[in-house]
N, C-alpha and C positions, 0 to 999 in steps of 0.2 A: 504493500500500500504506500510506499514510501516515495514510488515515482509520481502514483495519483495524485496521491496530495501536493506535493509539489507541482503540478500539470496544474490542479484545480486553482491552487492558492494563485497562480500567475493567471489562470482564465480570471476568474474573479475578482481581483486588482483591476485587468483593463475592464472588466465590464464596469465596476466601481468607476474607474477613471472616465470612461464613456456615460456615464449618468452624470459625473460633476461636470466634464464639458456640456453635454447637453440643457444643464439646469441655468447655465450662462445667459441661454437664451429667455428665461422665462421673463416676465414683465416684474419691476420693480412694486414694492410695499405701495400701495393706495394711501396708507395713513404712514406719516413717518415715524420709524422707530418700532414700527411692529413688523414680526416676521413677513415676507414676502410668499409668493405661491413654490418659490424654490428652498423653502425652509425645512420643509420634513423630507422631502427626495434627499437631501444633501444631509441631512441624519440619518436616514436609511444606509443612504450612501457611505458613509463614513463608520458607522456600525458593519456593513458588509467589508470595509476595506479591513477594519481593525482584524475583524475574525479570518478575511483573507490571508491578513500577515500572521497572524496565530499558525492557521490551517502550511500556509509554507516553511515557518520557522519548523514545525513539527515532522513535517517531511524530510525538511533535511537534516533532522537530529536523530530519526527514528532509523534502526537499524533493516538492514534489506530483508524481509519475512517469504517462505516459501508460499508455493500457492498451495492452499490448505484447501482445495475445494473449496472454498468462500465463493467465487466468483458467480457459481451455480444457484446458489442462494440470493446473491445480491440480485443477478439478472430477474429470480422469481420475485422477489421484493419489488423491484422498481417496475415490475410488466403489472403486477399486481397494482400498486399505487396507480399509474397509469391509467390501469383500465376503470377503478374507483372515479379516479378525477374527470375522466370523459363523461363516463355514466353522471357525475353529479353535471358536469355542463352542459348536457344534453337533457337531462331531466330540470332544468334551474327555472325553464323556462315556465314548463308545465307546472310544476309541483313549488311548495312554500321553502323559501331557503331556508327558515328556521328549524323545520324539518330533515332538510335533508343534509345540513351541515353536522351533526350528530353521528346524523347514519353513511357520511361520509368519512368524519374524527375516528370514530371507533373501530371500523373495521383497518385503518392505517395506523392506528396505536397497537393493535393484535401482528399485523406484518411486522410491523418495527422490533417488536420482543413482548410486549407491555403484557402482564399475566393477572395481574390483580384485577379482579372482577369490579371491586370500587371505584379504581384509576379511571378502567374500562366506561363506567358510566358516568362518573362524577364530572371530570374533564371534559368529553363534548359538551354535559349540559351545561357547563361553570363557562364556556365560550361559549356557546350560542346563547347565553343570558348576558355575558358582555358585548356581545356584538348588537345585541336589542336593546339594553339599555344604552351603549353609547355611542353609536351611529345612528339608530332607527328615532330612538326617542330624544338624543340631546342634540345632534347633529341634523338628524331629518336626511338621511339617509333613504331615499329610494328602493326596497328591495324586491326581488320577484315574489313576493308573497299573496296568498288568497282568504288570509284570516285578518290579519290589522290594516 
């Protein structure tokens, strides 16, 4: 994994670096002295770069590991993830996001390793209650939904 990480952490930097040039373009603060519309990109941004330089420092400290048959698992993992993420965007339209974000989180918490049945339930619904209290109701946030 030693070369990955290293691959990823240098993909991830320029992609970071391509979000901060891009965010250049955005229009300046309406009121002065309040953040601008390139304020959270360029947090986002800068949070991805930090964990990018993590992710490559780590690569090149971690010694060379065999292929352990890992790879076989990973590919089922991320086909798995995958096919979750299409199905929730091809259902997003039809069916309530609040809904279907749930039944999206938990079966990707199960691929990932997550084994506690409480983890399993508590965590989709503790996000999809944040995502409705602070997008839907303080922000006013738009969602595909057919109940509120």
């Amino acid at each position: 994994m030693k070369r990955a990480d290293v691959v990823m952490g240098c993909l991830l930097i320029g992609v970071t670096g391509y979000i901060l040039y891009e965010t250049n373009f955005y229009p300046s603060p309406i009121v002065p002295g309040a953040p601008g519309p390139a304020y959270f990109p360029r947090g986002l941004a800068c949070t991805l770069l930090l964990l990018a330089v993590v992710l490559f420092v780590q690569g090149l400290r971690a010694k060379e590991e065999g292929d352990t048959g890992m790879r076989g698992q990973v590919v089922w993992k991320l086909g798995c993830t995958l096919i979750l993420i299409v199905t929730y965007l091809a259902l997003l339209e039809i069916w309530d996001t609040f809904i279907l974000t749930p039944l999206l989180l938990a079966p990707i918490m199960v691929i990932m390793g997550e084994r506690r049945i409480q983890s399993i339930i508590a965590v989709p619904l503790i996000f999809d209650l944040f995502i409705y209290a602070v997008f839907y109701r303080i922000f006013h946030v738009q969602f595909p939904t057919i109940y509120f």
